[in-house]
N, C-alpha and C positions, 0 to 999 in steps of 0.2 A: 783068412779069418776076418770075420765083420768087425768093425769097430764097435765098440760102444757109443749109443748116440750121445750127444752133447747136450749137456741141458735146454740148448737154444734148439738144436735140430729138436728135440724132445717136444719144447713148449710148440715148437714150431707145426710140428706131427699131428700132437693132438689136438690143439685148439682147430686145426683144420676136421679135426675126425669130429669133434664136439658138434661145429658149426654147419656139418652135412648130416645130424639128423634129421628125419624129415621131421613137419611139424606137428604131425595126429601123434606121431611115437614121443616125441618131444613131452608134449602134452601128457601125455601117460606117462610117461615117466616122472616128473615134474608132479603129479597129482601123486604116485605111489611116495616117493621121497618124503610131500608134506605130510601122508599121514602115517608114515613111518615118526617120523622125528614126533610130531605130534601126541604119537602114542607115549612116548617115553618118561618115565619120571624126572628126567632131567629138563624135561619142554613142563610137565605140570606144574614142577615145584619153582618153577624161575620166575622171579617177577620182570626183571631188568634183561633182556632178551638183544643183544648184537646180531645183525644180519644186515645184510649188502642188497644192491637193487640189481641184476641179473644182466648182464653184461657182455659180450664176445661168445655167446654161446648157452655161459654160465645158468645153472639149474636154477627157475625161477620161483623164489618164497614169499611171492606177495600173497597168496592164499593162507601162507603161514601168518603172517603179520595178521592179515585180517581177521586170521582166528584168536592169535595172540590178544590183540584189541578187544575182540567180545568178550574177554575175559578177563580181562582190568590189568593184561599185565603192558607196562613202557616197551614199547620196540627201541632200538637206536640205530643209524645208521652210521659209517666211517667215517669223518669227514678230516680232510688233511688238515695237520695245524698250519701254524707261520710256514711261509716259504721257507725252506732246507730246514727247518726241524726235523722231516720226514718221520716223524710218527703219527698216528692215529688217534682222534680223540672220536667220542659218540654222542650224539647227536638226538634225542628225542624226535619219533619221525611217527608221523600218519599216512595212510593210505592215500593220495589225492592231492595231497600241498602241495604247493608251489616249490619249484625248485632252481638251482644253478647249476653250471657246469661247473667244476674245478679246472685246475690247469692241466689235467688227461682228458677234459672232456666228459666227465663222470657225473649224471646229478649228485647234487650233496642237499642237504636241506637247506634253506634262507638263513642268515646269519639276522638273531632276534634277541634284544634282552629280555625276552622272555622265555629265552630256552637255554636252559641250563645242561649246555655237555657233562658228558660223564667221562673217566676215563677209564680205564680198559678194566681195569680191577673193582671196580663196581659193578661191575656185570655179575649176571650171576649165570649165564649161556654165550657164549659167542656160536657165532655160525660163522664160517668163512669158505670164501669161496678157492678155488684152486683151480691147477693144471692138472697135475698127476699127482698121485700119492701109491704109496705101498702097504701092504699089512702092517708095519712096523709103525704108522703111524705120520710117516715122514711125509711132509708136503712139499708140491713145488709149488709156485707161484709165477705169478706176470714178470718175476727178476725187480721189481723194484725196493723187496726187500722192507717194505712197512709194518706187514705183519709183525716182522720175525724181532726187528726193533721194536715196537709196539708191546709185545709179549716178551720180552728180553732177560725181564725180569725173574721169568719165570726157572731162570736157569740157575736162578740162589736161592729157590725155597723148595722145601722137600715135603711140607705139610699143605700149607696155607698155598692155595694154587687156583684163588676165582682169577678169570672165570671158569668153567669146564670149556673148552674149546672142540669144536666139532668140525671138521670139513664136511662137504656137499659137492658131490658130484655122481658122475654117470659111470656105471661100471667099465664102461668103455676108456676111464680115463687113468685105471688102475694098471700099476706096472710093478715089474716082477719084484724092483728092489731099486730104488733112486741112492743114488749118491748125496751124503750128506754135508753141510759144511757145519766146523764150530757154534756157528750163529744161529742155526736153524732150530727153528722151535717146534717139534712135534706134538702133534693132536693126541686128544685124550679118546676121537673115536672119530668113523670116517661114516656119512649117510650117504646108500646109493638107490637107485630100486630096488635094487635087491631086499634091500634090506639097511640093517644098523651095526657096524661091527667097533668091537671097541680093538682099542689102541692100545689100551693097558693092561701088562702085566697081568695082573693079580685081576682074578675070578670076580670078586667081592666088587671089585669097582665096576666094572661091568654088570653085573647085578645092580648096583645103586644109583647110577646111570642111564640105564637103560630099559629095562623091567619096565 
């Protein structure tokens, strides 16, 4: 009998499978995603927009941003707090500025007292990036666990639950059923080429999300 893969063979697996699409498919894909998400009531109605800058493979939404922008709504990007805090604050970000790396090597935007971070719950979209996810809504990630602190919160409210959080990835990166831990914070909907599927339960929210 096979073993079940390990989260690490797992991240291991895919990020490889990610990172050999070619680049014309890449491209098309990446063009279907944004104007999936695009279409959405949950992309119209958001002013305050969380998204990542595209990364080890990861499916790229600078076309999202740029359309976000002509339309008066704030992008943010993640940027690490204090060293070992290990959560996530957000960043007001434009297409073209200037940037740093972090300590992964990650642009982050310029640290400016004129740019006022936000934190997570001021969002009224998050996008987040991933490894693998499953129907159920469940994400893996890079193992460093920011997200799922970051969102933590989210696991003592049962109403009040900004931002709506999305994953983004390539259907290639959907697996049949991931293993969960206590701490993990599951998405409210996952975007592939495919398409938009939600994550939740109840009809109605997918309706009001996604529509």
């Amino acid at each position: 009998m096979t073993r079940p893969a390990t989260r690490a063979q797992l991240r291991k697996d895919i990020r490889q499978r990610r990172k050999a699409l070619p680049p014309e498919q890449r491209r098309t894909y990446d063009a279907a995603i944004v104007a999936h998400l695009a279409g959405t009531t949950a992309f119209r109605n958001s002013k305050h927009i969380g998204l990542y800058l595209a990364n080890d493979g990861e499916v790229d939404l600078s076309a999202l941003a740029e359309l976000a922008s002509a339309l008066g709504k704030t992008c943010y990007l993640p940027v690490l707090g204090i060293p070992f805090h290990n959560r996530l604050w957000f960043t007001p970000y434009r297409l073209g500025e200037a940037m740093a790396l972090n300590r992964f090597g990650i642009p982050e935007p310029l640290p400016s007292p004129h740019r006022r971070a936000r934190k997570v719950w001021a969002l009224d979209l998050l996008l987040t990036p991933l490894v693998a996810f499953d129907d159920e809504g469940n994400r893996l990630g890079m193992g460093g666990g920011f997200y799922d602190r970051t969102l933590g919160y989210r696991h003592l409210r049962h109403t009040w639950r900004k931002p709506r959080v999305v994953g983004v990835a390539y259907e290639l990166q959907r697996v049949s059923e991931l293993a969960t831990q206590p701490w993990d914070v599951g998405l409210d909907g996952i975007a592939t080429e495919k398409g938009i599927r939600s994550a939740a339960p109840a009809p109605s929210l997918l309706q009001v999300l996604f529509e």
